[in-house]
N, C-alpha and C positions, 0 to 999 in steps of 0.2 A: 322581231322575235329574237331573243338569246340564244345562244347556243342552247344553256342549262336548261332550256323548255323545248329543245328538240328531241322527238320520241326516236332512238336509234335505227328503227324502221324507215324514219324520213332521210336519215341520212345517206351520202353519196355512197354506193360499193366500195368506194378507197378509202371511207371514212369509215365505214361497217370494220373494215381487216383491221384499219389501225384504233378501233374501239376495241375490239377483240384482242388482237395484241396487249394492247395495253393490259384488258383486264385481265389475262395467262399472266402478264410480266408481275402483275402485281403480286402472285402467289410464288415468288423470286424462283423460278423454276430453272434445274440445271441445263434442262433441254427440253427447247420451244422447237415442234415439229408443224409445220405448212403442206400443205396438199395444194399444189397450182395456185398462190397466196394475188399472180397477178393476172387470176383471169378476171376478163370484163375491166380490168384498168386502161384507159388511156396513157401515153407514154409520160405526160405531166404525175400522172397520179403511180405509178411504177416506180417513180423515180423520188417522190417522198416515200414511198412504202420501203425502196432502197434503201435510204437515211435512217427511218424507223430501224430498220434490220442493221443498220449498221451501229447504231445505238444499243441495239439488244445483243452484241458480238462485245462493245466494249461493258458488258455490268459482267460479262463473264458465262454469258446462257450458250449453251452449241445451239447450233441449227442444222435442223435435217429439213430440207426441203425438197419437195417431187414437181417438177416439173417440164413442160414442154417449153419453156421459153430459155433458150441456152443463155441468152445474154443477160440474164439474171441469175445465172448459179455463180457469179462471183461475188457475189453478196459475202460476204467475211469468209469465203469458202479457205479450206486445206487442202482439200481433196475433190475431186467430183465422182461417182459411180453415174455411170451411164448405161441404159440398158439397149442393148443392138443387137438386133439377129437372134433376141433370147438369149441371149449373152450379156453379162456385165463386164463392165470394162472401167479401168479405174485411170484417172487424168489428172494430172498435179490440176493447181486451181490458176486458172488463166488459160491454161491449152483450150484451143479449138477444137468442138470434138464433130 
């Protein structure tokens, strides 16, 4: 079977986000926002969705992304807000938080 004859239903969860992506990217948007974009990926499939996002950083789109997986908020990040203690807390992009 072809791709082009796969219902997006049958496709893997890491393919589902980067079909989605795709078709947000297609409506050339200035800011593509994520809600937890790497739950349910394995560390292979995280780490194309990485690529993907880093690709979507170089057409020039922000990214606001919420998540629980810290080792993915360096994805094209500037900044990081983190929220602790009910507190936000703000971390250049690369610190430890």
């Amino acid at each position: 079977m072809a791709v082009g004859d796969t219902h997006p239903r049958d496709l893997s969860w890491g393919q589902q986000t980067a079909l989605a992506i795709a078709i947000q990217m297609s409506r050339k948007p200035t800011v593509l926002a994520l809600d937890e974009p790497t739950r349910g990926l394995d560390s292979g499939a995280a780490q194309l969705l990485r690529e993907v996002l880093s690709c979507v950083v170089e057409t020039g789109t922000a990214l606001i992304i919420a998540t629980h997986d810290h080792a993915f908020t360096d994805v094209g990040s500037d900044r990081v807000l983190s929220l602790r203690e009910g507190k936000l807390w703000e971390s250049p992009a690369g610190v430890s938080r």
